[in-house]
PAVEX-196640 format. One line per field, with one value per residue (C-alpha): x, y negated, z negated. Coordinates in pm, whole numbers, plus 50000, padded with zeros to 5 digits. Each point is the difference from the previous one (the first is absolute). Last residue first. Layout:
PAVEX-196640
u = X/... .
v = Y/... .
w = Z/... .
This chain:
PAVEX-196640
u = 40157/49817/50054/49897/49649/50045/49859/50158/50343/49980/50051/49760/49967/49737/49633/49771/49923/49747/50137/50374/49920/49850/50341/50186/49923/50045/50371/50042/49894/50226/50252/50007/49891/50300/50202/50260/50060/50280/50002/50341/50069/50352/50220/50306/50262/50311/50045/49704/49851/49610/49936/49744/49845/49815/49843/49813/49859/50336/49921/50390/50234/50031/50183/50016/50153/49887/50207/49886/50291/49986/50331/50158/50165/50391/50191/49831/50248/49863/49629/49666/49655/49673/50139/49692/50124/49832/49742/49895/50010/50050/49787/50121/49645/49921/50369/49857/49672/50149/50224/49731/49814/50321/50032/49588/50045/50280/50346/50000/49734/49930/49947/50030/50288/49783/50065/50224/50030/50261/49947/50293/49961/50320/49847/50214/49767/49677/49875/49657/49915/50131/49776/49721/50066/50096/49701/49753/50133/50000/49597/49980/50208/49760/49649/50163/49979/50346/50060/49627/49808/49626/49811/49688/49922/50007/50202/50160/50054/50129/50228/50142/50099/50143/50238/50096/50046/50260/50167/50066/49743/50200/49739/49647/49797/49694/49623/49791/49675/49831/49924/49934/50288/50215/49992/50095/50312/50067/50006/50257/50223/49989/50088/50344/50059/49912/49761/49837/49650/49663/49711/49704/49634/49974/49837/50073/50405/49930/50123/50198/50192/50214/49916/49733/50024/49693/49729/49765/50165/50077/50126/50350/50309/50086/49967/49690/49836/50126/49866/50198/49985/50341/50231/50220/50115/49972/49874/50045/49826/49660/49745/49634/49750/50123/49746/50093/49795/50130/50369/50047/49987/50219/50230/50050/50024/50227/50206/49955/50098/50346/50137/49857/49691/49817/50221/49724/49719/49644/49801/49593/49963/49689 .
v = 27896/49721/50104/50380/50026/50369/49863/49662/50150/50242/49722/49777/49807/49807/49945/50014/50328/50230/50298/49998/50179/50317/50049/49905/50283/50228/49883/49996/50362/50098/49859/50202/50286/50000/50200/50065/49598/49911/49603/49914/49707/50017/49793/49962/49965/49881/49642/49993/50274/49972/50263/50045/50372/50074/50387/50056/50354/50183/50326/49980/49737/49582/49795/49630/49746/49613/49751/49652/49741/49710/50084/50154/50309/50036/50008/50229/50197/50243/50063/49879/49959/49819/49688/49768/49673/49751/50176/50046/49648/50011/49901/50233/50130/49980/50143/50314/49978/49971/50294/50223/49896/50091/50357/50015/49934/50315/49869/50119/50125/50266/50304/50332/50090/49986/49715/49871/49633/49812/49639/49781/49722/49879/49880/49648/49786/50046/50255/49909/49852/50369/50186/49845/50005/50377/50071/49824/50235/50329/49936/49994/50297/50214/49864/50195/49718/49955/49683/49886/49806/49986/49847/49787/49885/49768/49671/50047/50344/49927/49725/50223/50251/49764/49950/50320/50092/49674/50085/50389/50296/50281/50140/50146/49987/49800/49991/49838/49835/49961/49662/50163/49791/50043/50301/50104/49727/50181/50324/49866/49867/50341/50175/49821/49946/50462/50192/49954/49829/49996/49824/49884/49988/50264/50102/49767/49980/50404/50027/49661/50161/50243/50310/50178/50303/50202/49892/50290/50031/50366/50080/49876/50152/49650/50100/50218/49702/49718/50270/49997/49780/49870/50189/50079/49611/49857/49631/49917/50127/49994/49995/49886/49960/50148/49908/49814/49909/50309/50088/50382/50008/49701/50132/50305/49689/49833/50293/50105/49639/50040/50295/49932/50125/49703/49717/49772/49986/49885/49929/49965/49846/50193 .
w = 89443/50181/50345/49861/50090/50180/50320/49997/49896/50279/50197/50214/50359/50097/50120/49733/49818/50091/50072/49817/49675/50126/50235/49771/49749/50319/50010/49637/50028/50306/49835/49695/50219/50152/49770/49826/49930/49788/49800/49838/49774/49916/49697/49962/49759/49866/50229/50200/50279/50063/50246/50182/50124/50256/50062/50375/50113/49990/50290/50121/50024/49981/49794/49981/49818/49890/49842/49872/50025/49721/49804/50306/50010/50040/50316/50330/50082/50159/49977/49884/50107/49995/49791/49917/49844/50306/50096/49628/49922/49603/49706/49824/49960/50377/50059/49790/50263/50287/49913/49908/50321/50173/49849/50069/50348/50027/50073/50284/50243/50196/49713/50130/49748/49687/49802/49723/49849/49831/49864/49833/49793/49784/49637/49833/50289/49791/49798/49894/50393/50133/49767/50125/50328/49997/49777/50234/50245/49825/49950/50355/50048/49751/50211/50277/50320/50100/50212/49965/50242/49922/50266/50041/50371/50254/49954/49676/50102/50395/49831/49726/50239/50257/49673/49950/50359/50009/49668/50176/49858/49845/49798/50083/49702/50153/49862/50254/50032/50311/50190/50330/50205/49679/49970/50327/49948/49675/50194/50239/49737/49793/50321/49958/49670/49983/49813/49653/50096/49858/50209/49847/50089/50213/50354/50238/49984/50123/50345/50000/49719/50224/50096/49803/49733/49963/49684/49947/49686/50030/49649/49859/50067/50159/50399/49880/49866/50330/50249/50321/50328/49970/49793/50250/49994/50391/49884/49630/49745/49875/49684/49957/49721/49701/49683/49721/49689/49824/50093/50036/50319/50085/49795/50299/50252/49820/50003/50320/50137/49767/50186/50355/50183/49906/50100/49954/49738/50025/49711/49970/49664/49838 .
């Protein structure tokens, strides 16, 4: 059994994982915790899910239980996600991070303390679904050419921190990866006023946040007459919850480095 620890475990997305956890065979929950001064320190980690008493209570911090597991699965916040990695990094764990929003220079200390220290699985959106969505975008996007406009909108629920969502830019990156396109350079993030026409090469990207909406993206391939749209709708987060825990029994025992989602669901060579 892969002994898995899993932060943020009072929150929306560490319940979840933890719930799939469960039901995962070949995966057993070793430790969960929060950060320091959560209410939910201190309680059972089964009762805290709707699950059964566990016998597992939730710790503060990662320090407290870095000891115990074998792999570390992580869908909280850049920053927190740096500090964990570091953790990990002194005790050579595995780790299975969804947390978006990370800045170039956390993203590439990242891949030093994995190539360095430990295996990890670094995924933007983790739902086997959205994965297969982004080989289609680049795909699709290297058939078409420059005579298709690109344009990716995506809708969350209103608590989200970040925008554009991780897996809006991934979906970009990987279009201008089939135009063979830099991204950074052709991304536009936002529009208003008077802005003059679009761009042959620009790659646009909206956002929309309100309510309960789990995630939905949707990219638009606009030419002269038609269009076509690719659109992937989560309603619910088991999706990534399971790719997460999928990960999670993938990652142990791999060399050093960093992976995708690709490399767990063998898709680099689809």
């Amino acid at each position: 059994m892969i002994k898995v620890l899993v932060a943020g475990a009072a929150g929306r997305m560490g319940k979840q994982i933890i719930q799939m956890i469960a039901e995962t065979p070949g995966l057993t929950l070793a430790g969960a915790f929060e950060a320091s001064g959560s209410k939910t320190l201190g309680r059972d980690v089964g009762e805290l899910c709707g699950l059964a008493p566990m016998g597992i209570q939730i710790e503060e911090g990662l320090s407290a239980i870095i000891n115990r597991g074998e792999v570390l699965i992580d869908f909280t916040f850049h920053k927190a996600t740096m500090e964990f990695a570091r953790i990990a990094a002194k005790h050579g764990r595995a780790m299975v991070i969804g947390t978006t929003g990370l800045s170039a220079a956390e993203e590439s200390e990242l891949r030093e303390l994995a190539n360095s220290s430990f295996p990890c699985v670094h995924a933007s959106n983790m739902a086997v679904g959205v994965n297969v969505l982004f080989k289609l975008v680049e795909k699709t996007a290297r058939v078409l050419g420059d005579d298709y406009d690109v344009e990716i909108v995506e809708a969350h629920h209103r608590m989200k921190k970040d925008a554009p969502s991780g897996t809006a830019l991934t979906l970009g990156k990987m279009a201008a990866e089939g135009l063979k396109r830099n991204f950074e350079e052709v991304v536009v993030k936002e529009r208003n006023g008077i802005i003059g026409p679009r761009t042959d090469a620009e790659i646009g990207i909206q956002s929309i946040r309100g309510g309960d909406i789990v995630g939905e993206h949707t990219v638009y391939f606009a030419g002269t007459g038609e269009r076509i749209e690719i659109s992937h709708r989560a309603t619910s987060r088991n999706n990534f919850a399971k790719g997460a825990t999928l990960a999670a029994g993938w990652v142990v025992g791999k060399p050093n480095g960093i992976y995708t989602m690709f490399d767990v669901l063998g898709l680099n060579t689809f």
